[in-house]
MDTraj code that builds the backbone (N, CA, C; nanometers):
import mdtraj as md
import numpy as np

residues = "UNK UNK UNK UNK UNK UNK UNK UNK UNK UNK UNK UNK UNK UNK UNK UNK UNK UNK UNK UNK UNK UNK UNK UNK UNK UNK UNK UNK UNK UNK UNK UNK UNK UNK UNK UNK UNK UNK UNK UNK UNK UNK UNK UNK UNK UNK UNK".split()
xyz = np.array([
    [-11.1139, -2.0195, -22.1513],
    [-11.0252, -2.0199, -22.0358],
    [-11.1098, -2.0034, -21.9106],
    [-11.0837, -2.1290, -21.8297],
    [-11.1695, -2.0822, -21.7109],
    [-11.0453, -2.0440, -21.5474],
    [-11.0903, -1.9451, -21.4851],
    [-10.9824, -1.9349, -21.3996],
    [-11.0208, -1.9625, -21.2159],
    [-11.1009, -2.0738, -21.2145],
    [-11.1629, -2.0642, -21.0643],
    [-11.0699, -2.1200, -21.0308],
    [-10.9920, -2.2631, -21.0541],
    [-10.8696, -2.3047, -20.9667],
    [-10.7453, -2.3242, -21.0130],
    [-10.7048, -2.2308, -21.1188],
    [-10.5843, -2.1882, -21.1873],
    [-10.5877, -2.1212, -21.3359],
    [-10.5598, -2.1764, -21.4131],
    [-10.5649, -2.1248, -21.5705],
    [-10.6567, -2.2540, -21.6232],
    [-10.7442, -2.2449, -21.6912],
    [-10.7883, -2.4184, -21.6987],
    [-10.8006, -2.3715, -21.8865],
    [-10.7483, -2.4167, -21.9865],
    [-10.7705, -2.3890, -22.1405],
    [-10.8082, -2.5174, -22.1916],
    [-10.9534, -2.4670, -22.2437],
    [-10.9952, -2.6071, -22.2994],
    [-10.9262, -2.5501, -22.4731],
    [-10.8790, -2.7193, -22.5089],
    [-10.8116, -2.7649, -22.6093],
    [-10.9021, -2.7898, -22.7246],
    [-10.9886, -2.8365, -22.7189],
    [-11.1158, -2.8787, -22.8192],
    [-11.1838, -2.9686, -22.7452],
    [-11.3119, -3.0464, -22.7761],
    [-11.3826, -3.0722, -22.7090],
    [-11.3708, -3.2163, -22.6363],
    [-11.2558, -3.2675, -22.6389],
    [-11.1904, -3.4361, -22.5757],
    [-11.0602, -3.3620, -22.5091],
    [-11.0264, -3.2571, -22.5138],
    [-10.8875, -3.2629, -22.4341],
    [-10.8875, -3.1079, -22.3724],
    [-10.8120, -3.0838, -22.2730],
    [-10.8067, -2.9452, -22.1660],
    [-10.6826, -2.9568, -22.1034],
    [-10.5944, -2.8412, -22.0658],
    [-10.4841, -2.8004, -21.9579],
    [-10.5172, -2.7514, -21.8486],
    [-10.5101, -2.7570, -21.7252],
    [-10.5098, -2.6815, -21.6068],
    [-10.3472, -2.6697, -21.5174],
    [-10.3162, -2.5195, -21.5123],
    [-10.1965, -2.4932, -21.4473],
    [-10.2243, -2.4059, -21.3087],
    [-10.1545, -2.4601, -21.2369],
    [-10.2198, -2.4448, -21.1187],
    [-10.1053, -2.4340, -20.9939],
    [-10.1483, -2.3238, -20.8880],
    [-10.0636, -2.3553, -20.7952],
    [-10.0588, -2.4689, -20.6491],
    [-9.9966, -2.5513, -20.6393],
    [-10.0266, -2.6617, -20.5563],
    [-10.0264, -2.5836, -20.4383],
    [-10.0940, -2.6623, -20.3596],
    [-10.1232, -2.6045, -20.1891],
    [-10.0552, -2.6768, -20.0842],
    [-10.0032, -2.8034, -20.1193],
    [-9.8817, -2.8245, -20.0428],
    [-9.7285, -2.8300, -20.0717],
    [-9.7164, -2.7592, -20.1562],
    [-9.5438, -2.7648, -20.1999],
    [-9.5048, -2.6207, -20.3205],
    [-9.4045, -2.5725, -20.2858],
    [-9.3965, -2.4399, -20.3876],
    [-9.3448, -2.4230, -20.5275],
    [-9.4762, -2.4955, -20.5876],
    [-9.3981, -2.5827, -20.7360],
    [-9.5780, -2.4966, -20.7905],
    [-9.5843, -2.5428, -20.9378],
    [-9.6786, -2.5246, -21.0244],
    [-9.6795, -2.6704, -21.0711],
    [-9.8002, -2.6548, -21.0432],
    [-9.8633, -2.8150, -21.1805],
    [-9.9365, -2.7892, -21.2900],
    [-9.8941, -2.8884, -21.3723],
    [-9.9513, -2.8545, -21.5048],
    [-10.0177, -3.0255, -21.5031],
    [-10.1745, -2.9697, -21.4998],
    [-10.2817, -3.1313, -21.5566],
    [-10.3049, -3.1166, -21.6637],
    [-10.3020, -3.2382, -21.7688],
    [-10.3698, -3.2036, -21.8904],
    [-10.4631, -3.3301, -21.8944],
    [-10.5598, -3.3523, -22.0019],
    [-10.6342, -3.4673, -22.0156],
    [-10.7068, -3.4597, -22.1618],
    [-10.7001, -3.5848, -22.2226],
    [-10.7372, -3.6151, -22.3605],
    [-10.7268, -3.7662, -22.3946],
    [-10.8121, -3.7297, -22.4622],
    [-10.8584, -3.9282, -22.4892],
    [-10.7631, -3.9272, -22.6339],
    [-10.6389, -3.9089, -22.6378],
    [-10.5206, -3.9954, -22.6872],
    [-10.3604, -3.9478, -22.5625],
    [-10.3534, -4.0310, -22.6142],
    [-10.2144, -4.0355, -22.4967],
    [-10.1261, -3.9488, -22.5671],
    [-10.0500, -3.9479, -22.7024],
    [-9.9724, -3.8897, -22.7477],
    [-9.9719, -3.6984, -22.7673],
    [-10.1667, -3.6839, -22.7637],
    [-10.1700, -3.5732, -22.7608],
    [-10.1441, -3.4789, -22.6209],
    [-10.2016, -3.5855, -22.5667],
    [-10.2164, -3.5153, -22.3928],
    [-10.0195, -3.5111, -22.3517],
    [-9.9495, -3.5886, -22.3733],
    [-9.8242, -3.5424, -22.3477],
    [-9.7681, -3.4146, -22.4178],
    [-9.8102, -3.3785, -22.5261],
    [-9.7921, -3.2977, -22.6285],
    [-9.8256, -3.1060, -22.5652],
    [-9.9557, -3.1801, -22.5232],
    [-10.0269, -3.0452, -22.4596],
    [-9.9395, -3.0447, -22.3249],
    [-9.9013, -3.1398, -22.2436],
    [-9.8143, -3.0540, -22.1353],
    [-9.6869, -3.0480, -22.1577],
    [-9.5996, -3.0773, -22.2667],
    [-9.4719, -3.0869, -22.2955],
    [-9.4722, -2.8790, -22.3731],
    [-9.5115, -2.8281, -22.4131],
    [-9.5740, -2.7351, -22.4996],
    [-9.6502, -2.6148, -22.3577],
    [-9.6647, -2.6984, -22.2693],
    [-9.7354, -2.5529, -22.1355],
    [-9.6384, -2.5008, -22.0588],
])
top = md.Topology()
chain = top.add_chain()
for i, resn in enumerate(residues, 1):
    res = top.add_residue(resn, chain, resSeq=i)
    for name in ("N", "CA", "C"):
        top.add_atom(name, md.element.get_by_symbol(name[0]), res)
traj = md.Trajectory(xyz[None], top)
């Protein structure tokens, strides 16, 4: 878990989440990224 610009949890070594507070609007974002598509929806459907 790294926390310099929100919560960042690496997933294994092709995929990671970062939740984060946006700086122009009073919402939370959730990024995820992984080299399959089905997983990476998975990981932010699940954060």
């Amino acid at each position: 878990v790294i926390t310099q610009d929100g919560i960042k949890g690496i997933i294994d070594e092709d995929s990671w989440v970062l939740i984060r507070k946006s700086n122009t609007e009073d919402i939370i974002r959730v990024s995820a990224e992984s080299n399959n598509v089905d997983k990476c929806k998975k990981i932010v459907k699940n954060t």
